[in-house]
N, C-alpha and C positions, 0 to 999 in steps of 0.2 A: 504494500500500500504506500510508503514509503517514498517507495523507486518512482510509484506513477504519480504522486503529487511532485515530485522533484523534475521529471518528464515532460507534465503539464507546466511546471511552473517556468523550466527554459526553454519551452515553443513558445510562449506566452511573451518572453524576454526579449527572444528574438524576430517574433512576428512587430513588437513595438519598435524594437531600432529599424527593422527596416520601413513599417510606417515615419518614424522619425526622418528619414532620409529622402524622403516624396514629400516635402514642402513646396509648396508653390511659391514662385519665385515673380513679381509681377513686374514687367515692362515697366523703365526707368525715362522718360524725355527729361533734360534738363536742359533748359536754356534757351536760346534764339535760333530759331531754325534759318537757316539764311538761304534760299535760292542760289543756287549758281548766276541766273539772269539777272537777280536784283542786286549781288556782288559783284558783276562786271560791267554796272551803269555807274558804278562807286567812281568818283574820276578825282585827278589834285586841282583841287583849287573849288571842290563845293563845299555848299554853308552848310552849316550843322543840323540846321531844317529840310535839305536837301537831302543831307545820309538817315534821318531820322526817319522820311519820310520811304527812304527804297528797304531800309534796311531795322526799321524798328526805333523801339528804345533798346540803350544798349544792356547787357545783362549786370555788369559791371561799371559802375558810376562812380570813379574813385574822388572823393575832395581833397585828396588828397596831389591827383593828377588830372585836373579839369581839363589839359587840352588833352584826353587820350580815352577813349570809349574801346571796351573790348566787348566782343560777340563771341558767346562760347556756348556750343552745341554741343548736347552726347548724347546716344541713345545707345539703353544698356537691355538686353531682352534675357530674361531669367537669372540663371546660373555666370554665363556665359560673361564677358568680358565686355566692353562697350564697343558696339558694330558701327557705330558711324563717327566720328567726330569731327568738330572742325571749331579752332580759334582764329580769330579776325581780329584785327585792334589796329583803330583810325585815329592817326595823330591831329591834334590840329594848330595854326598858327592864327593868329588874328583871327578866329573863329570860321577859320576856315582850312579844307583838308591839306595836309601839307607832307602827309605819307600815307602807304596806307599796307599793313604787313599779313599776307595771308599765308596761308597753309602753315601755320605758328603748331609743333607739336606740344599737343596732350601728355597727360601724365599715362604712362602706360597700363597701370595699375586701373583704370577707372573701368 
C-alpha cells in the first residue's frame, strides 16, 4: 500500500512540473512601430512637426537631451527572443533635423 501511495504521489509530481513548463507566454509590442515608407520621407533639415507628424511621438523624450528623439521598436512573440526590432534616433539643430541615425543595434538579450 505503501509503494502505491509513493507511485501515485510521483506521477502526481511529475504530471505538475510538466504542466508547470506549458505557461503561456503572450506577445510583447513595445514601442513605435515605424514604416519603412514613413522612415524614408524623414529628410535633414525638417521641423520637428514635420518628423512628428510621418513618424509619431517619439518613445523616448529625454530632458535631459531635447534636441535628440529616439524611436524604439521590439516585438517579442512567447518564449522566443524579440523577432523584429529597430532603433531610430533624430538629432536636431535649431529645431530642426540635422542627423538622422538608423539601423542603431538593440540589446540582444531582449
Amino acid at each position: 500500500m505503501l509503494i502505491r501511495k509513493s507511485i501515485v504521489l510521483f506521477v502526481l509530481c511529475l504530471a505538475l512540473a510538466a504542466a508547470g513548463g506549458c505557461v503561456y507566454r503572450q506577445t510583447i509590442a513595445q514601442g513605435n512601430l515605424i514604416e519603412q515608407e514613413d522612415l524614408d520621407q524623414v529628410e535633414v533639415d525638417m521641423t520637428r512637426n514635420q518628423v512628428r507628424f510621418l513618424l509619431g511621438t517619439p518613445m523616448i523624450d529625454d530632458p535631459f537631451h531635447r534636441d535628440r528623439w529616439d524611436y524604439i521598436y521590439f516585438l517579442k512573440i512567447g518564449r522566443k527572443d524579440a523577432g523584429f526590432k529597430r532603433w531610430v534616433s533624430i538629432f536636431f539643430e535649431n529645431d530642426r533635423v540635422s542627423e538622422i541615425r538608423k539601423e542603431q543595434e538593440l540589446d540582444p538579450s531582449l
